[in-house]
C-alpha positions in Angstrom: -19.1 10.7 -8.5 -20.0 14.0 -6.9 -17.4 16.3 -6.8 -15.3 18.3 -3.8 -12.5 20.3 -2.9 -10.0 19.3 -0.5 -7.3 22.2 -0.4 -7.8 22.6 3.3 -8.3 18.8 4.4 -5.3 17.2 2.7 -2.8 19.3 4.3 0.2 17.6 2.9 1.5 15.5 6.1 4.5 13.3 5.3 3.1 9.3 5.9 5.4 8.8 8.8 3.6 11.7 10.3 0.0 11.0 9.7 -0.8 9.9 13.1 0.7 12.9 14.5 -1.2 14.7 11.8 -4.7 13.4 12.6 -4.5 13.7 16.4 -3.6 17.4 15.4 -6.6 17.5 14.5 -8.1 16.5 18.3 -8.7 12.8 16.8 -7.4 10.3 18.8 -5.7 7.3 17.5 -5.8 4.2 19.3 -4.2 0.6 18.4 -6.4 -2.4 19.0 -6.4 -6.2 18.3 -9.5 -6.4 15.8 -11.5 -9.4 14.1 -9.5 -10.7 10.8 -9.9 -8.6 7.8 -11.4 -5.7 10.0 -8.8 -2.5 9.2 -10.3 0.1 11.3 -13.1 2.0 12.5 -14.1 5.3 14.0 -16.7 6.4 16.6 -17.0 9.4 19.3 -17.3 9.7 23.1 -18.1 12.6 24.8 -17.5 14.5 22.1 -14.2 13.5 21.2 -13.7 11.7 17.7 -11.7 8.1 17.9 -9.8 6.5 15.4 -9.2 2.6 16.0 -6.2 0.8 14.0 -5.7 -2.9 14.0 -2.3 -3.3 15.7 -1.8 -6.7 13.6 -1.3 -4.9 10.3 1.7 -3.9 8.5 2.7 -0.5 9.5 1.8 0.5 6.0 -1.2 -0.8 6.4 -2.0 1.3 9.7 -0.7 4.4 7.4 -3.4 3.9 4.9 -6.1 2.9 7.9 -6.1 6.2 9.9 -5.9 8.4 6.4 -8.7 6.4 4.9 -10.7 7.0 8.1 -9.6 10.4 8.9 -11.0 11.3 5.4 -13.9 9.3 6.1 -14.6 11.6 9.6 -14.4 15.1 6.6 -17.2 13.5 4.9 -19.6 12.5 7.4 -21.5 16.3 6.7 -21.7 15.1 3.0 -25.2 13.8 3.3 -25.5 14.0 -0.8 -23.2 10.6 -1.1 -23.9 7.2 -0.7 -22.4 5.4 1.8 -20.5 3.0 -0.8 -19.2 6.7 -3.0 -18.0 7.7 0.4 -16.2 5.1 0.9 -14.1 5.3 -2.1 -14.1 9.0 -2.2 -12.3 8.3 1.3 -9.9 6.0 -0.5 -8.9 8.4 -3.0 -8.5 11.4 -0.5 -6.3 8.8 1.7 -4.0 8.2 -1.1 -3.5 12.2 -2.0 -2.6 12.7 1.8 -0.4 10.0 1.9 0.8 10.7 -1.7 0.4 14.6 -2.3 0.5 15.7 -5.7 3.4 18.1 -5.4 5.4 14.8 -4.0 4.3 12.2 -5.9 4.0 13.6 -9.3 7.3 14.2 -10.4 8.3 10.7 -9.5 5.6 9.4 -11.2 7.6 9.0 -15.0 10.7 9.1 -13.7 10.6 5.7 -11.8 9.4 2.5 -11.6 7.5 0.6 -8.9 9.8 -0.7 -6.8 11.9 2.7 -7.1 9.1 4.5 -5.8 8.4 2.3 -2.9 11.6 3.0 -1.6 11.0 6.7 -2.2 8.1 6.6 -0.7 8.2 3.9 1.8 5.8 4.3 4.4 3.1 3.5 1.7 2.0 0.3 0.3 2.8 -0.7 -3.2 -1.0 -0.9 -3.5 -1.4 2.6 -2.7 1.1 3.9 -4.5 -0.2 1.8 -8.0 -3.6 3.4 -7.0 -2.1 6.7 -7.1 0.1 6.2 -10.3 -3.2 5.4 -12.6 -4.4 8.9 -11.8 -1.4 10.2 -13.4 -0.7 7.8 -16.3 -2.8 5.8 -18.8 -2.1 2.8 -17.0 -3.5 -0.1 -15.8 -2.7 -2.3 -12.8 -3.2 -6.0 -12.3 -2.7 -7.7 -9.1 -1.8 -10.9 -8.6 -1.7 -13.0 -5.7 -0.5 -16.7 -5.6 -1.1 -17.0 -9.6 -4.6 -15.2 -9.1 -5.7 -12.3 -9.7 -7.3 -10.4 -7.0 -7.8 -6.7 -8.1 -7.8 -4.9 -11.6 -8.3 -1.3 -12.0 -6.7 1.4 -14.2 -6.8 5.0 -15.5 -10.0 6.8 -16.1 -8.7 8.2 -19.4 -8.3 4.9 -20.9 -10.6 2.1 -21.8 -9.3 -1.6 -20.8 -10.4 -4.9 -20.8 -11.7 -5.9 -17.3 -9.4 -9.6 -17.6 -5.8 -9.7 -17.8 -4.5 -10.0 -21.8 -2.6 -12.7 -22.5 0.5 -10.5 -22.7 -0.2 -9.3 -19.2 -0.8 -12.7 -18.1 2.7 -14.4 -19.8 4.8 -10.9 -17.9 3.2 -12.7 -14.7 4.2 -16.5 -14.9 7.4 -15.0 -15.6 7.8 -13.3 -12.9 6.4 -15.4 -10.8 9.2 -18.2 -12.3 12.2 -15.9 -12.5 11.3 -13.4 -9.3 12.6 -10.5 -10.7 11.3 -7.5 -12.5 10.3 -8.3 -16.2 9.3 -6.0 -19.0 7.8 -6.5 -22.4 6.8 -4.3 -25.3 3.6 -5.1 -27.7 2.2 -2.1 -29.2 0.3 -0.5 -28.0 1.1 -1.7 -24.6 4.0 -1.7 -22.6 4.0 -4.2 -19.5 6.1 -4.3 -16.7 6.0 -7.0 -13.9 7.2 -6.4 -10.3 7.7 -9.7 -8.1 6.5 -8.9 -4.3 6.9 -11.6 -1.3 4.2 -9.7 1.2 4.9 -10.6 5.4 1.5 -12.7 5.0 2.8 -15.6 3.2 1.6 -14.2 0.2 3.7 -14.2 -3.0 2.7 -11.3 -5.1 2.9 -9.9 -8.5 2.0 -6.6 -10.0 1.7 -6.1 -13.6 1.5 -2.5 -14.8 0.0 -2.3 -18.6 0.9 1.4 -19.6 -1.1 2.2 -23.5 1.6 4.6 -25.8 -1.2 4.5 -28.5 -3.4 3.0 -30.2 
């Protein structure tokens, strides 16, 4: 992935503020009904860049919408990328300007999941786990209603892409118990946090975090 410098565009706005932030910027951001599954979008009118949010989603979810799409808008010169490395070059700049480094990092071994969510709650636990593998040797397993739906982890490690068994077992048990379970098997240690999301979904994330080999 091609690489960039983003000292001047992520210019550390708390995630409460982003909206203010962005329209700083002379973006506007408007809230509209959208299709199921659509998050947001962008376009311009008589010169003036738009922002559109789906006013159905979780305010967290709204957060991450007009940084992901704000970041998109900084890229749209960067004729080098495909459209697909854009896209998740705009992820990863989201989460810095929701999550800035100088915030974010010294919390990262000092708490766990749900500690940091409340630290940081106008970010999704998603969003956060995103930004703690870019910190720690860890990798993040998310599960929704027993399955899993995402897996992705640190670029300094190498990791199986399915769940281990150990990962797996840390998840029926949380899913059984609904409270925050750890276990230790060298060289991993795995830690699961139990999550009832506002969409009827029950979730789980396990965190896999590698002390050695």
């Amino acid at each position: 992935m091609t690489s960039y410098s983003f000292t001047e565009i992520l210019n550390k706005p708390n995630a409460d503020q982003i909206r203010r932030f962005v329209e700083s910027k002379g973006i506007a951001v408007l809230f509209r009904q959208l299709a199921p599954g659509i998050r947001g979008s962008t376009f311009k009118k008589n010169g003036k860049q738009y922002i559109i949010v789906n006013k159905l989603d979780s305010s967290e979810r709204q957060n991450f919408t007009i940084a992901h799409e704000y970041c998109e808008i900084q890229l749209e010169n960067k004729t080098d990328l495909p459209l697909d490395e854009q896209h998740q070059l705009a992820n990863i700049m989201a989460g810095e300007l929701l999550l800035p480094d100088d915030e974010f990092k010294p919390a990262v071994n000092r708490y766990d999941l749900h500690e940091l969510k409340k630290i940081f709650p106008s970010v999704s636990y998603e969003v956060i786990a995103r930004r703690l593998v870019q910190f720690k040797p860890l990798v993040v397993t998310i599960f929704d209603n027993g399955l899993v739906t995402s897996r992705f982890g640190s670029p300094l490690i190498r990791f199986p892409q399915s769940a281990t068994q150990l990962e797996q077992t840390a998840a029926q048990s949380c899913y059984e118990t609904k409270k925050t379970v750890s276990v230790s098997e060298p060289p991993m240690t795995v830690s699961g946090y139990y999550i009832e999301e506002t969409n009827g979904i029950v979730r789980v994330y396990i965190t896999a975090e590698y002390t050695g080999e």
